[in-house]
C-alpha positions in Angstrom: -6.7 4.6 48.2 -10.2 3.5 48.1 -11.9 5.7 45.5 -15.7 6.9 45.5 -16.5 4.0 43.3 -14.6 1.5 44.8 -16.3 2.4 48.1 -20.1 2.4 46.1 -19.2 -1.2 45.0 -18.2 -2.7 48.1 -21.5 -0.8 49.7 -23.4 -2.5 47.2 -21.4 -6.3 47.8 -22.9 -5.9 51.4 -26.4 -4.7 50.9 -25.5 -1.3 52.1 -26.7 0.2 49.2 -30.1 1.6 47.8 -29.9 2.1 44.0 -32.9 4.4 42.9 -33.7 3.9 39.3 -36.4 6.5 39.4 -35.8 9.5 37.8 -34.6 12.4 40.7 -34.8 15.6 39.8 -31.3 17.7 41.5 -33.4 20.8 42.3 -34.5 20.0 46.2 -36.2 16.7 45.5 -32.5 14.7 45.5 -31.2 16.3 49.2 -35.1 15.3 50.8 -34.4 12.3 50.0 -31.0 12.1 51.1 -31.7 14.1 54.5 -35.2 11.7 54.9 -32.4 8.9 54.5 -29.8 9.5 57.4 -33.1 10.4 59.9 -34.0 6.9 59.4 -30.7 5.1 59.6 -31.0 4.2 55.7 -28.8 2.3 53.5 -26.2 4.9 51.6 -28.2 6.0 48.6 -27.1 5.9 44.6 -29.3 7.9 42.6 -28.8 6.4 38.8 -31.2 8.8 36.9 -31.1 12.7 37.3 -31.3 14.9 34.6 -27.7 16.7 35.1 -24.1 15.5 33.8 -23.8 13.5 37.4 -25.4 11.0 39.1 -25.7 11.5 42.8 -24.7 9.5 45.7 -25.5 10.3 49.7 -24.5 8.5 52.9 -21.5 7.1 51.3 -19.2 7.9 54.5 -22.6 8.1 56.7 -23.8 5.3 59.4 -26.7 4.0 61.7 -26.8 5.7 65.2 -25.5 3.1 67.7 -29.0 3.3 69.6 -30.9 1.6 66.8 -28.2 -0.6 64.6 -26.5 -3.7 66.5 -24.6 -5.2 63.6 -23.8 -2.1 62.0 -21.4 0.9 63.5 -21.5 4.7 62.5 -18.3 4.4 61.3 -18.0 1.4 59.6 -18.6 2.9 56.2 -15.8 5.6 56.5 -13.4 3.0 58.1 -13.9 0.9 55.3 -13.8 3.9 52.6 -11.1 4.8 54.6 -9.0 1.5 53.2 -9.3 -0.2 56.8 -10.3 -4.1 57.1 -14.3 -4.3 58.0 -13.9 -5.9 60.9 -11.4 -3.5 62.4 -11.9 -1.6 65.5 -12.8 1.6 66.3 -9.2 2.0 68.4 -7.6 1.2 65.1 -9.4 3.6 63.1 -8.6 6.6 65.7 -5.1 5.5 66.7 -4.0 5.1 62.4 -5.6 8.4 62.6 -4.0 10.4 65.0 -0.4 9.3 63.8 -0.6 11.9 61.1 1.8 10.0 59.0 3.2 12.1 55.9 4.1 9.8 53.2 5.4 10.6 49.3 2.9 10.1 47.4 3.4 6.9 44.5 2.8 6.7 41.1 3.8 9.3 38.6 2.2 12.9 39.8 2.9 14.1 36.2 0.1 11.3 34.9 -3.4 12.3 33.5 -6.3 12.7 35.5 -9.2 10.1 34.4 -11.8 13.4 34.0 -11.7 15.0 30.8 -13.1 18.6 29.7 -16.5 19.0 28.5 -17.2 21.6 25.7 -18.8 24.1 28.1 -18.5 25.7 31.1 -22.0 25.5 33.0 -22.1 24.5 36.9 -26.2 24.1 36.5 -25.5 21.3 33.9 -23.7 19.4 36.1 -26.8 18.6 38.1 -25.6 19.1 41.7 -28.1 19.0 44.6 -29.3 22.4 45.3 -29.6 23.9 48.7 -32.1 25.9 50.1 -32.2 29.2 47.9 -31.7 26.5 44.9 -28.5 27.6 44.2 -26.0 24.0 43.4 -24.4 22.9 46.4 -20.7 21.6 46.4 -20.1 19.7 49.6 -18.0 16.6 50.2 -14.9 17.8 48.3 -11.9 19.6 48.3 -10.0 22.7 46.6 -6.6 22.2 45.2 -4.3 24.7 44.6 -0.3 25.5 45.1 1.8 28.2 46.8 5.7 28.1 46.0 5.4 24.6 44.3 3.3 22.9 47.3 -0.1 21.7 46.0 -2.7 21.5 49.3 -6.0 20.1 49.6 -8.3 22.4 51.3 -12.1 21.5 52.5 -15.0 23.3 50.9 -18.6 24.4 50.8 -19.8 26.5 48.8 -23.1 27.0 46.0 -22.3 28.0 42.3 -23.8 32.1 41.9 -23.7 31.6 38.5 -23.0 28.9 35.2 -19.3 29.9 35.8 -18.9 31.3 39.3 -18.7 29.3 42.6 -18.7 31.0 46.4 -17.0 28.4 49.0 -16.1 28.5 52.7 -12.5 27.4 53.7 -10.3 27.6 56.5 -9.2 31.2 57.6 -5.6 29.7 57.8 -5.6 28.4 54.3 -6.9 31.2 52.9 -4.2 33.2 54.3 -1.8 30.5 53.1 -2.5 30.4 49.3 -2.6 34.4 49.7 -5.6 36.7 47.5 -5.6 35.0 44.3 -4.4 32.0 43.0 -5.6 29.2 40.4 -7.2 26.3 41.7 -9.5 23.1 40.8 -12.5 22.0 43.0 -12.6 18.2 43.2 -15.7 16.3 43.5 -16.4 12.9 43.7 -13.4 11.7 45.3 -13.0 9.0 48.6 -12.7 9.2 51.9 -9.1 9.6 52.4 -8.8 13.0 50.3 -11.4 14.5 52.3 -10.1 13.1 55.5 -6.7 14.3 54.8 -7.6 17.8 54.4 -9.4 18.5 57.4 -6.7 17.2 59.2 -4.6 19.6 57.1 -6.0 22.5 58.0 -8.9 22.3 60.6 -6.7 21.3 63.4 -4.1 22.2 65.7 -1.5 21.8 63.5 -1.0 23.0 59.8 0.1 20.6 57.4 0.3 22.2 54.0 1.2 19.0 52.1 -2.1 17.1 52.2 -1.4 14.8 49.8 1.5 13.7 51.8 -0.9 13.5 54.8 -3.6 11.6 52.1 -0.6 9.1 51.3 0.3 8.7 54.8 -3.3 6.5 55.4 -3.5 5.3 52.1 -2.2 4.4 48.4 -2.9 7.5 46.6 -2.8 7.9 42.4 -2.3 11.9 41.9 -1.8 13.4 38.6 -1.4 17.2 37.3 -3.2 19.9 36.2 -1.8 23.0 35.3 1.0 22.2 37.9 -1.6 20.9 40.8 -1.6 17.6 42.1 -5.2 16.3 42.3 -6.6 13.0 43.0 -6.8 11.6 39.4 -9.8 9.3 40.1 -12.3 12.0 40.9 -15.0 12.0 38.9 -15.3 16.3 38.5 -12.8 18.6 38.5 -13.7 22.3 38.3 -11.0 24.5 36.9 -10.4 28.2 37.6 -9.4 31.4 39.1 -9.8 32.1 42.9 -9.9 35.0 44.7 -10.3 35.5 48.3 -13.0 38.2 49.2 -13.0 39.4 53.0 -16.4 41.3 52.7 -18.1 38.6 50.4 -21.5 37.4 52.8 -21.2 33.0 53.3 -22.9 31.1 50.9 -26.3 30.3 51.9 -27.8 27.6 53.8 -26.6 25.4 57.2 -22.6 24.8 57.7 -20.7 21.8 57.5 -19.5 20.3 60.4 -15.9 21.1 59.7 -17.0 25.0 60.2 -17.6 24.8 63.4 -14.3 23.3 64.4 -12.5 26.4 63.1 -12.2 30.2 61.4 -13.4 30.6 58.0 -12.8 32.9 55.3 -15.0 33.3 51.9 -13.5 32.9 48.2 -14.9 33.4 45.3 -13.5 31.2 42.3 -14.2 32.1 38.6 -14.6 28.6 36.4 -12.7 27.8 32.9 -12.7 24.5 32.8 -15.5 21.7 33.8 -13.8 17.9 33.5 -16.1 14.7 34.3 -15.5 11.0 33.7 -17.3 9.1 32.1 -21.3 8.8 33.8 -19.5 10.6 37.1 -20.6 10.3 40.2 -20.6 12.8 42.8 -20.9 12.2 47.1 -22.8 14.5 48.7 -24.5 14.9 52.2 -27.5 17.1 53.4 -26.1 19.7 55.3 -27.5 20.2 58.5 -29.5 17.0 58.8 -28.7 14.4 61.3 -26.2 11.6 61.1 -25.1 13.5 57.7 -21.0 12.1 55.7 -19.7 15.6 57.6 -20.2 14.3 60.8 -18.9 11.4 60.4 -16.0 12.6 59.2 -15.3 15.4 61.2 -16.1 13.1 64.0 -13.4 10.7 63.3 -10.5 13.0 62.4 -11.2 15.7 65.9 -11.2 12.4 68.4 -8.3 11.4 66.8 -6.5 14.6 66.7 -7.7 14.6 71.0 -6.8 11.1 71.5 -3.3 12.0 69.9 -2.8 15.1 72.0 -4.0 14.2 75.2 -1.7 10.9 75.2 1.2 12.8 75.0 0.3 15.5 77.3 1.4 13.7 80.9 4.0 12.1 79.6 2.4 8.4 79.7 -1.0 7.0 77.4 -3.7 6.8 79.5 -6.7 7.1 77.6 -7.9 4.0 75.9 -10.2 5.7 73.3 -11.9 8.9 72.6 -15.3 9.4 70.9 -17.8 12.8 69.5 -20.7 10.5 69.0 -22.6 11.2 65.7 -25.6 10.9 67.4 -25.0 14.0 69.8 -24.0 15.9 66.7 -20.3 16.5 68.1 -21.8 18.2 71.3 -20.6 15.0 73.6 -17.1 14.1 73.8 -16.4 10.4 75.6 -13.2 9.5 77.2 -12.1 6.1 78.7 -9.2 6.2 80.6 -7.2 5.0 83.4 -8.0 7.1 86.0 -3.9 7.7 87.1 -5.1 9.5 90.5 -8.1 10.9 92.3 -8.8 13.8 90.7 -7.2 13.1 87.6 -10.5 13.1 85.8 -11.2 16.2 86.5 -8.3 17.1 84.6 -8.9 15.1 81.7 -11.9 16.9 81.4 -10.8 20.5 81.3 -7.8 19.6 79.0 -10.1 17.7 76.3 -12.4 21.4 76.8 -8.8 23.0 76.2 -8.2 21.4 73.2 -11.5 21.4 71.3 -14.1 24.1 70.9 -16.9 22.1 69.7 -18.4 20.2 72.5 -19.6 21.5 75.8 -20.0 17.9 77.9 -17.1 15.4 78.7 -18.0 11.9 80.1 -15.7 10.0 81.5 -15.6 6.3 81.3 -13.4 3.9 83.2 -10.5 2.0 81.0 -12.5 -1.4 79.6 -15.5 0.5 78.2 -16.2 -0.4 75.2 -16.6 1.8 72.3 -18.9 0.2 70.0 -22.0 0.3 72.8 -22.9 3.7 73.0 -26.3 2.6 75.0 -23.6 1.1 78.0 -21.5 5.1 77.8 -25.0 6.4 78.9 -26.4 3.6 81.5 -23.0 4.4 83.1 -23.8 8.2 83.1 -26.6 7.4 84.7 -25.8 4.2 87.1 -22.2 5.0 88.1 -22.0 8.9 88.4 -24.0 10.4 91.0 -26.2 13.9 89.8 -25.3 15.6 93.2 -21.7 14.6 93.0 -20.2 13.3 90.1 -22.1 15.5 87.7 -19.5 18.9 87.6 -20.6 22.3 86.4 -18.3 24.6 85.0 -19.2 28.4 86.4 -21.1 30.3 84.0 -18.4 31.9 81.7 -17.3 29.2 79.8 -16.5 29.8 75.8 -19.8 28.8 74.4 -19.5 25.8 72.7 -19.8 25.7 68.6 -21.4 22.8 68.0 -24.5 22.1 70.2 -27.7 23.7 68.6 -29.1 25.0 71.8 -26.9 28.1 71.7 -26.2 30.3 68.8 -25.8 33.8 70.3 -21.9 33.6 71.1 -22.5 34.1 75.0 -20.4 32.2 77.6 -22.3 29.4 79.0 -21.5 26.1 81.8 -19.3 23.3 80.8 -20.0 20.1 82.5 -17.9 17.2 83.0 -19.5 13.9 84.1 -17.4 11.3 86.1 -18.6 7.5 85.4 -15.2 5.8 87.2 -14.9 3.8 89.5 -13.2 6.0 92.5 -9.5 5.0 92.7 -9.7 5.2 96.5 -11.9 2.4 97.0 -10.1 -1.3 97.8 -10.8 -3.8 94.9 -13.5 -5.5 96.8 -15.8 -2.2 97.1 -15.9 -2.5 93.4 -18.4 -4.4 91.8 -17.1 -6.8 88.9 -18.2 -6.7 85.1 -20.7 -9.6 85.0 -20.0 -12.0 81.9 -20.4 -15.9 80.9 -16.9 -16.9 82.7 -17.7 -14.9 85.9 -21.4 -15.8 86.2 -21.9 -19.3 86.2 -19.6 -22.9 87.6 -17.5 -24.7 85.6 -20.0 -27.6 85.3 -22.9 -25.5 84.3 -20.6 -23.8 81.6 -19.2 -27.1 80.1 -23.1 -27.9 80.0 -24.4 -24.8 78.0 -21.2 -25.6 75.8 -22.1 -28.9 74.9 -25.8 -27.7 74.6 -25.1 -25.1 71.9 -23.0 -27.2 70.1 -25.6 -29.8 70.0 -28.1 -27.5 68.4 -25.9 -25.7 65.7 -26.3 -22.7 67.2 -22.8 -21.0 65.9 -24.1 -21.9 62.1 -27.5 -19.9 62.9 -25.6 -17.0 63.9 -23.1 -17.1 61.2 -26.4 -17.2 58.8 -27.6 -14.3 60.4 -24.5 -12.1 60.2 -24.4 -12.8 56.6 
């Protein structure tokens, strides 16, 4: 498993990290920074001097939107905290997702965490960003806890009320499965693979308690054991305590995290005993409600592959090729490439992805050699190969609303709209206009020619040069 400071170091080996050895003060000063970082496609950002217990780290699991970054994809950096090779594709990543593999996890869990206990119990010391009522924000972690001997990782966010109390939001479903009260830990400053694990755990369609398996299935794990919990033993802070769920407790203040929007939530409140850091900890965390934030990266990754995974085994044969939420639509755009098996078939691609995910409210439908990484091509084909008056559908006006665009809040039924960018599967080969590349657009002669040009003038060291 890549860890958080395993993924800051290989961030920092290819210039995709800011170090800011100013001093940053936690109270509201560190998250502007942060959230004036992902609006401008920034490096991720390591904050080395603030005056709490932690140092702070943002746009670890983050990216560039596609329509301004050539060289760099929005989910490169979680791909690559994720333990995948750099240059692997986006199919990879979403396919290694959605297999869900469960795996037992190595190494002894009985081993000691690397965070040990400070001599006091105070959430302020730790330093954490604050969020907008100044409270200290816990985002980009997970809860652990265990029910009849099974430990589960559960996504949080939360702010701490007080020195020793914390408020988070969690999953209605695994608040019902640990029951009203239980002990627990809240892990910060852990990878990608924890977090990724756990909303696949419990923000999808189906429940998988053992999260660590699900963490081990994508990645070498090291686990130890607190109080008869399995954590991740690298994270840098691990809060200790007593939760309690508490149906009539208001949410903690300030925007959601993605991964709310993508399912019921319930409120617990957790009373602290125990604070454990490594030594000079660091701690990810993202500005909620900003754009191109970690969350929607993340939650980006794991719903497409939890639609590419259902949808393939829905007609009995794997049509689709790959399946996006774009980052840059804030999960309100879902992209499909596909065979088209039939005419009409489309159409019912559509409504089933609409079926299977509340977020988004549009569905664009690309034909089978799209290509995922040029986000700029999806929406010249919107435009070029779908027709407004005809290939542009509109649901009737009583659709679920959708929970993720930011255009409607009140909970009213609203249009869906499905947008067909195919090729029709009527038309005779010739009708159809071919992709235009090198091969097809120029004679042999002419090709052997630019060959032997560009060879001539080094051009393929130049580029290399550049990449680097």
């Amino acid at each position: 498993m890549t860890t958080l400071r395993q993924q800051l170091e290989r961030l920092r080996e290819t210039d995709d990290l800011v170090p800011v050895a100013e001093r940053v003060h936690w109270d509201a000063t560190a998250a502007s920074v942060a959230a004036e970082a992902t609006r401008h496609n920034c490096p991720a950002t390591l904050f080395e001097d603030t005056p709490g217990e932690v140092r702070l780290a943002s746009g670890v699991f983050g990216g560039p939107d596609q329509f301004t970054s050539l060289d760099r994809h929005p989910w490169q950096r979680t791909a690559q905290a994720l333990g995948f090779d750099p240059d692997c594709s986006y199919e990879t990543v979403v396919e290694r997702l959605a297999s869900r593999t469960t795996a037992p996890t190595e190494g002894s869990p009985d081993g000691e965490p690397d965070a040990t206990p400070l001599e006091n119990v105070d959430l302020y010391g730790l330093g954490l960003p604050t969020s907008d009522d100044g409270s200290p924000l816990v985002s980009l972690g997970v809860l652990a806890a265990t029910r009849d001997g099974v430990t589960t990782w559960v996504p949080i966010r939360g702010v701490a009320l007080r020195n020793a109390t914390l408020r988070l939001v969690v999953p209605q479903v695994a608040a019902d499965w640990l029951g009203p009260q239980a002990d627990a830990s809240v892990v910060l400053g852990v990878g990608a693979v924890p977090l990724v694990a756990a909303l696949q755990g419990w923000t999808q369609d189906r429940i998988t308690p053992d999260v660590p398996g699900l963490t081990a299935g994508i990645g070498d794990v090291s686990m130890a054991t607190v109080d008869s919990r399995t954590v991740p033993s690298s994270a840098d802070v691990r809060i200790d305590g007593g939760m309690t769920v508490d149906r009539t407790a208001p949410e903690p203040s300030g925007p959601k995290a993605a991964w709310e929007r993508s399912c019921e939530t319930a409120v617990i409140d957790m009373s602290v005993d125990r604070i454990a850091t490594r030594e000079e900890p660091v701690v990810a965390f993202t500005p909620l409600g900003e754009p191109l934030t970690d969350d929607l990266h993340l939650v980006s990754l794991v719903e497409a592959a939890q639609l590419f995974r259902r949808v393939n085994s829905y007609w009995g044969v794997s049509p689709v090729e790959w399946i996006r939420l774009p980052v840059e639509s804030r999960l309100g755009l879902c992209i499909v490439s596909s065979e088209i098996l039939y005419a009409g078939f489309e159409w019912q691609l559509a409504n089933t992805l609409f079926s299977f995910s509340k977020l988004f409210d549009k569905v664009l439908v690309l034909d089978e050699n799209a290509d995922p990484t040029n986000l700029a091509r999806s929406i010249d084909d919107m435009w070029v190969k779908a027709h407004p008056g005809n290939d542009w559908i509109f649901s009737e006006p009583n659709a679920p609303s959708a929970t993720a665009p930011r255009y409607r809040q009140d909970g009213e039924t609203g249009s869906r709209l499905y947008i067909n960018a195919t090729w029709d599967p009527h038309w005779d080969e010739e009708y159809i206009a071919p992709q235009v590349t090198f091969e097809t657009s120029f004679s042999e002669n002419v090709k052997e020619a630019l060959e032997e040009r560009w060879e001539e003038l080094g051009l393929d060291e130049l580029v290399e040069s550049n990449d680097r």
